[in-house]
C-alpha positions as CSV (number, residue, x, y, z in Angstrom):
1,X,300.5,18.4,25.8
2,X,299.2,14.9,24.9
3,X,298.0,13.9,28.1
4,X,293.9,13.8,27.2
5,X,292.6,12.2,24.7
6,X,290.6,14.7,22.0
7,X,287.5,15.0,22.1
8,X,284.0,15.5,19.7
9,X,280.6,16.7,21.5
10,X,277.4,15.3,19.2
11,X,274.3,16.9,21.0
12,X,271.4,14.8,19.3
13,X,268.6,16.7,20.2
14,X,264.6,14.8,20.0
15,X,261.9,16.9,19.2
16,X,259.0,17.1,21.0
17,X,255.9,18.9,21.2
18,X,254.7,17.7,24.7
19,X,253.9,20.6,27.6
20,X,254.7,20.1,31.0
21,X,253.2,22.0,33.9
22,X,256.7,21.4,36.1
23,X,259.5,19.9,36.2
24,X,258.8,16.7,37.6
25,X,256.5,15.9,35.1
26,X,258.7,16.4,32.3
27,X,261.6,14.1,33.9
28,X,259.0,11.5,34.9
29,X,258.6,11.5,30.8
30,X,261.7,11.8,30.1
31,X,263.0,8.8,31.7
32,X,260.4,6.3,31.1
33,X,258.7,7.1,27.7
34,X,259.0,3.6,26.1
35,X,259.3,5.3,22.5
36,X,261.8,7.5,23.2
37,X,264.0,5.1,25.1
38,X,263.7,2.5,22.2
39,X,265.2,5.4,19.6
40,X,267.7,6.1,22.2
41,X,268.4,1.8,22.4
42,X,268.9,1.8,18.7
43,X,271.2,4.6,18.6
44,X,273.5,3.5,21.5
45,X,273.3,0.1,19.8
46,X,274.9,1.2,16.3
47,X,277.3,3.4,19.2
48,X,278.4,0.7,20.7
49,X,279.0,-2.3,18.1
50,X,280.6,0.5,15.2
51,X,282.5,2.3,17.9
52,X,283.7,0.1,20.7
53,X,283.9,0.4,24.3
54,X,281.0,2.7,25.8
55,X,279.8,4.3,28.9
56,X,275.9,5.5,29.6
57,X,275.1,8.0,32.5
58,X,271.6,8.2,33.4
59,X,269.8,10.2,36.6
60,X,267.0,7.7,36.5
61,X,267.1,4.1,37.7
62,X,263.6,3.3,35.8
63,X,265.9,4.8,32.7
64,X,268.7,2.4,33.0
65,X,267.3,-0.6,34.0
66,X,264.9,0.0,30.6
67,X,267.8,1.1,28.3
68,X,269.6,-2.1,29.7
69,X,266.9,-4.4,28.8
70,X,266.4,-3.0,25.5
71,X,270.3,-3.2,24.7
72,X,270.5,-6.9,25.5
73,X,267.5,-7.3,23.9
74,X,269.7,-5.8,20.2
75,X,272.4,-8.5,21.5
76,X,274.6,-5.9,22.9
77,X,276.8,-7.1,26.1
78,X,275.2,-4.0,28.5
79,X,274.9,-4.6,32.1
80,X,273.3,-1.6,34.4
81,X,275.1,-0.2,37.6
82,X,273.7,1.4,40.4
83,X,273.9,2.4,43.7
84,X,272.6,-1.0,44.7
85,X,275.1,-2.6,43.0
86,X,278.0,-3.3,45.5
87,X,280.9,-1.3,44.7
88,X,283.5,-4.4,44.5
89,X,280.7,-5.3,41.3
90,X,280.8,-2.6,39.8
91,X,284.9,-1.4,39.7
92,X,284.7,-5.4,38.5
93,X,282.8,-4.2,35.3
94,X,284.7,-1.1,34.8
95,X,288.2,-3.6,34.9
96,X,286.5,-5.1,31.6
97,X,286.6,-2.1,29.6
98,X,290.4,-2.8,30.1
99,X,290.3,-5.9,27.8
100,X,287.4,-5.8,25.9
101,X,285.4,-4.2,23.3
102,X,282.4,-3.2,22.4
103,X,281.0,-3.2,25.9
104,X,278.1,-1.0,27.6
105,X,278.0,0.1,31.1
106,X,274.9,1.9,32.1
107,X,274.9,3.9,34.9
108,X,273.6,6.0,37.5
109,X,275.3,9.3,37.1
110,X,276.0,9.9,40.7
111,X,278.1,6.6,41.0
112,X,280.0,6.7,37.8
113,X,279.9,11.2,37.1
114,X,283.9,11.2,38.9
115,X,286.5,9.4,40.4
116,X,286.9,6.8,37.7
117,X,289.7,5.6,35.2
118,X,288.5,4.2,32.8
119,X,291.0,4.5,29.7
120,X,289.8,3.0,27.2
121,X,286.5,4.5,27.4
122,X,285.6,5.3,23.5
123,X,282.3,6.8,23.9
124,X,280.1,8.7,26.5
125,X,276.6,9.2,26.1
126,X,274.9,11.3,28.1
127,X,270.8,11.3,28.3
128,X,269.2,14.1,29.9
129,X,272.2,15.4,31.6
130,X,270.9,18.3,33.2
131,X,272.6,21.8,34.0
132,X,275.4,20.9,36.4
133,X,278.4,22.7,35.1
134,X,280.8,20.4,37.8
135,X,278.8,17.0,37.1
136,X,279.0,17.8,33.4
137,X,282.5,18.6,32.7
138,X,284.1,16.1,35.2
139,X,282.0,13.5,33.6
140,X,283.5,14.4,30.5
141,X,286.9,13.9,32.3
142,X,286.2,9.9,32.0
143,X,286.4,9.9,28.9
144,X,289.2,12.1,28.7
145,X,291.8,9.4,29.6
146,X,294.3,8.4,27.2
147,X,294.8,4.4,26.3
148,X,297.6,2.5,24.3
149,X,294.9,1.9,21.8
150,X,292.6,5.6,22.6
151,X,293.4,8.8,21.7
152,X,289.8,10.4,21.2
153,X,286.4,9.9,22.6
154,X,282.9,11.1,21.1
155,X,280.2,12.3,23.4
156,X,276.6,11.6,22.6
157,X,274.5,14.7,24.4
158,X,270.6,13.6,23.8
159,X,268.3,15.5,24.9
160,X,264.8,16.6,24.2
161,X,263.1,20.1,22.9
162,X,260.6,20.1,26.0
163,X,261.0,23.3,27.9
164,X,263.2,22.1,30.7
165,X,265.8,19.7,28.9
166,X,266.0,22.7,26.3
167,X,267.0,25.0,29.3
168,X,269.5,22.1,30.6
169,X,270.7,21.8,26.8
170,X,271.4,25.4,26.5
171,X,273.4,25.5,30.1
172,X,275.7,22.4,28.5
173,X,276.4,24.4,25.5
174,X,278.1,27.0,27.2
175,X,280.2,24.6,29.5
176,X,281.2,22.5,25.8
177,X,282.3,26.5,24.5
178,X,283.7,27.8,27.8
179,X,285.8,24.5,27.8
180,X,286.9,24.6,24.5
181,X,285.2,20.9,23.6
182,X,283.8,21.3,19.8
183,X,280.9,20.1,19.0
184,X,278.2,20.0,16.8
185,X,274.0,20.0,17.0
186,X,271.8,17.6,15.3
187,X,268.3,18.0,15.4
188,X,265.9,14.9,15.3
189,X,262.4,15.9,13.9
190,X,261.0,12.3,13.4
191,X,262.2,9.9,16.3
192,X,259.3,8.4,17.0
């Protein structure tokens, strides 16, 4: 009926070939392997300064305050929100995406997941997202909102091909086909 904006799912999937014994251990890699998060800074770089305004949910705070560092680092006006961050702050740097472009907001997914408006969000990347079906699709929801100037948002699902983000990976799949959202797979053999 026009009241969402459409919508594009890219799943950019890294290979791997690392084994981990549990969970933790893979998430603890995950979130703080310097290579992987410097492929990840490049591609939300070209994101951001080809596609405009953009918004980065993260589970890890060792994830974002790295990803944040590397951003500015490629000259890209990124700031990292969490928790810690007092709320006044951060609504403060969701107003921007308002009247600017080309911005980056890294956050912690359980501060930013639902509850915002944020219209002219233009892009939504995703890293490690887990299997969440409620955290998943409503984060999808703030991208959903339409602006003067917005009528579509791409999400950027990366994830890796260890054994627990390719369970996750598998569980967002069917929440991107129950829902309707197309979207497409790309596989990354040589990342690092």
């Amino acid at each position: 009926k026009g009241f969402l904006s459409n919508c594009q799912v890219n799943c950019i999937r890294l290979k791997d070939d690392y084994k981990f014994f549990t969970w933790d251990d893979e998430k603890e890699y995950l979130a703080s392997n310097t290579d992987r998060l410097a492929f990840m800074a490049s591609l939300i770089s070209g994101i951001v300064q080809q596609q405009k305004n953009t918004l980065v949910l993260v589970d890890r705070i060792v994830t974002g305050e790295t990803l944040e560092k590397m951003l500015i680092k490629k000259g890209v006006d990124a700031i990292f929100l969490q928790g810690s961050v007092k709320s006044a702050k951060r609504f403060e740097e969701y107003k921007k995406f308002a009247n600017e472009d080309n911005k980056c907001v890294i956050a912690i997914d359980k501060i930013a997941s639902t509850g915002l408006n944020i219209p002219r969000l233009f892009n939504l990347v995703f890293i490690d997202y887990g299997k969440a079906f409620t955290k998943t699709i409503q984060s999808i929801g703030r991208g959903l909102r339409r602006a003067l100037d917005k009528d579509f948002v791409t999400i950027y699902d990366i994830s890796s091909t260890t054994h627990y983000s390719r369970e996750h990976f598998n569980n967002r799949i069917h929440y991107y086909e129950d829902a309707q959202y197309p979207y497409q797979v790309m596989n990354i053999d040589k990342w690092k």
